[in-house]
C-alpha positions in Angstrom: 138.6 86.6 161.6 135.6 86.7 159.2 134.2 82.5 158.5 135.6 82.5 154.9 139.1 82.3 156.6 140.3 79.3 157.6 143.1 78.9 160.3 146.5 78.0 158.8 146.3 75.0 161.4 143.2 73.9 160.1 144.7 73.7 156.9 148.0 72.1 157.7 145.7 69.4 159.8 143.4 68.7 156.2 146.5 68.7 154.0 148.3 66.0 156.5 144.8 63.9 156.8 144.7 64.2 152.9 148.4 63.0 152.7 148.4 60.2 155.1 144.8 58.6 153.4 146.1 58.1 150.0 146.5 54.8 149.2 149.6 55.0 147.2 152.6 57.3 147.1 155.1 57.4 144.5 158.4 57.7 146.3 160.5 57.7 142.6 161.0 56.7 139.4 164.3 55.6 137.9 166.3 53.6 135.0 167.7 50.3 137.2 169.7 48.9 134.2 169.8 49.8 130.5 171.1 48.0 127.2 171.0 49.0 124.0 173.5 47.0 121.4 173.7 47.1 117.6 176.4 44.1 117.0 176.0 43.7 113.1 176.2 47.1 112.5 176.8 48.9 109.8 175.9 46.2 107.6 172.6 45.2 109.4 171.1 48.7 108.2 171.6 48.2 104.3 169.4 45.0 105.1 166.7 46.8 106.7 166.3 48.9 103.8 165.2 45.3 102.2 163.2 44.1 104.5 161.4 44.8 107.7 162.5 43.4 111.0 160.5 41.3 113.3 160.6 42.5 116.9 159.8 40.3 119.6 159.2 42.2 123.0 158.9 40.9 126.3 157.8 42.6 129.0 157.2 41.2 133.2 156.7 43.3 136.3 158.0 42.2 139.3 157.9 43.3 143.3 160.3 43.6 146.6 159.2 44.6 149.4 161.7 47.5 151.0 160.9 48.2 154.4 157.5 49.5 156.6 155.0 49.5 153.8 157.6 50.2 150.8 158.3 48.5 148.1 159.9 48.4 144.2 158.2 47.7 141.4 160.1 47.6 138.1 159.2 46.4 134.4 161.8 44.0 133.0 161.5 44.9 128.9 163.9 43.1 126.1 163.3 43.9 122.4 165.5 41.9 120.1 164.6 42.8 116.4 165.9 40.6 113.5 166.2 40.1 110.1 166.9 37.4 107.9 168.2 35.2 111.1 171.0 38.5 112.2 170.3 40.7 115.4 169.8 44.4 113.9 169.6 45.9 117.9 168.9 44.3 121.4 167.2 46.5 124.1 166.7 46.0 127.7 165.7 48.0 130.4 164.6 47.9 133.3 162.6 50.6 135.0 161.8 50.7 138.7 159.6 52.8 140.7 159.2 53.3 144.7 156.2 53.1 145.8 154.8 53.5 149.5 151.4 51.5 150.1 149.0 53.1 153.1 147.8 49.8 154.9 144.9 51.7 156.3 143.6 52.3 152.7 144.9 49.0 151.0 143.9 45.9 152.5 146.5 43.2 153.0 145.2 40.9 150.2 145.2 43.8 147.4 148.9 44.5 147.8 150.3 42.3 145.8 148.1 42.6 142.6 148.3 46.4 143.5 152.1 46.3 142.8 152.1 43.5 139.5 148.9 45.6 138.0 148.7 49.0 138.8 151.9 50.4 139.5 153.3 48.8 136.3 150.4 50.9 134.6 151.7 54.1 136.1 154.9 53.6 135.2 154.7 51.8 131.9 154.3 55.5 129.6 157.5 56.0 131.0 159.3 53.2 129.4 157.3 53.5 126.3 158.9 56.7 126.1 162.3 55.6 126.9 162.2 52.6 124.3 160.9 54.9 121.6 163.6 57.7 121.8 166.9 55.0 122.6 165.6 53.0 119.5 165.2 56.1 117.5 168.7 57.3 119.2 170.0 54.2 117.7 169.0 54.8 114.4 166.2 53.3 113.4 162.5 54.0 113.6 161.2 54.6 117.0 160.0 51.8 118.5 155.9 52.7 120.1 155.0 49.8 122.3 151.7 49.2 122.4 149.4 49.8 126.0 150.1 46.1 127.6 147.6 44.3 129.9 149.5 43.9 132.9 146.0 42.2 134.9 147.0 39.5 132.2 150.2 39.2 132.8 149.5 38.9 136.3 146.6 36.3 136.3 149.0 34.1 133.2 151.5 35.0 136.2 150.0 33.5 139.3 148.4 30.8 137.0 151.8 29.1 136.2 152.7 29.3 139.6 149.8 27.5 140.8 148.1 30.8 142.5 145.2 31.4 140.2 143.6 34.6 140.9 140.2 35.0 141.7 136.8 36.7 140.9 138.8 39.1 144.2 140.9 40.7 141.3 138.1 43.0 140.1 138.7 46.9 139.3 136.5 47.6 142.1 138.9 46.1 144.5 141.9 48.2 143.3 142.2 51.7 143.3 141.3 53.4 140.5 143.6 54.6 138.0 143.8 56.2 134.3 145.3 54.1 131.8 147.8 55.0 129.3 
């Protein structure tokens, strides 16, 4: 055996070491519920030819822990667009993810924010995508959500239920991730 080849044990070892220290394993991805209505159609499109509709969107993240160090996250999203005062199409969806968390690489204390923060961040070009082709599927111009915050949400979160978060939140203390 010359020294540029490794042993396939060696490498079986390094690719299980490598597996077993990451901190975060996406287990899957999947549509939990989805909505889409259009009650006032086919009226409600002559209208939007008129006039623009407004379209409110509201979006929350929320966690369950599963078993030994897995849990769901899913994003709760609900567009209601109106004009003049009548509904032209509700949406809501909600998208969940399974996620297993490595406690020997995430501390105890980063768990939680780990799941509101970055998992939702992971997730959420997913059900951009999902809102923009069901709107567009619906007829009417896609819907592009814009890239949301979710360390906002989760400190405006934690702040209403008396749990401020702390100077701990930092990206430091997360692991990193690329933003959509």
């Amino acid at each position: 055996m010359s020294e540029s080849e490794v042993p396939q044990d060696a490498e079986k070892s390094e690719e299980k070491d490598l597996t077993s220290a990451a901190p975060i394993r996406f287990m899957g991805q999947y549509i939990k519920d989805l909505s889409f209505e259009v009650p006032n159609a086919p009226d409600i499109f002559n209208l939007l030819r008129q006039k623009a509709p407004e379209i409110p969107i509201t979006i929350d993240a929320s966690a369950d822990h599963i078993n030994a160090g897995v849990f769901e996250t899913t994003l709760n999203v609900t567009l209601k667009a109106e004009v003049e005062g009548k509904t032209a199409f509700i949406l809501e969806l909600l998208y969940g993810c399974l996620v297993e968390v490595n406690p020997k690489a995430i501390a105890e204390e980063h768990i939680h924010p780990l799941l509101h923060i970055e998992v939702p961040r992971h997730i959420f070009p997913f059900v951009r995508q999902i809102v923009g082709d069901l709107t567009a599927a619906g007829g009417f111009p896609p819907v592009l959500m814009q890239i949301v915050d979710f360390r906002d949400i989760y400190r405006k979160k934690m702040a209403a239920v008396g749990r401020p978060v702390g100077s701990d939140l930092t990206p430091e203390s997360a692991p990193p991730t690329e933003t959509a």
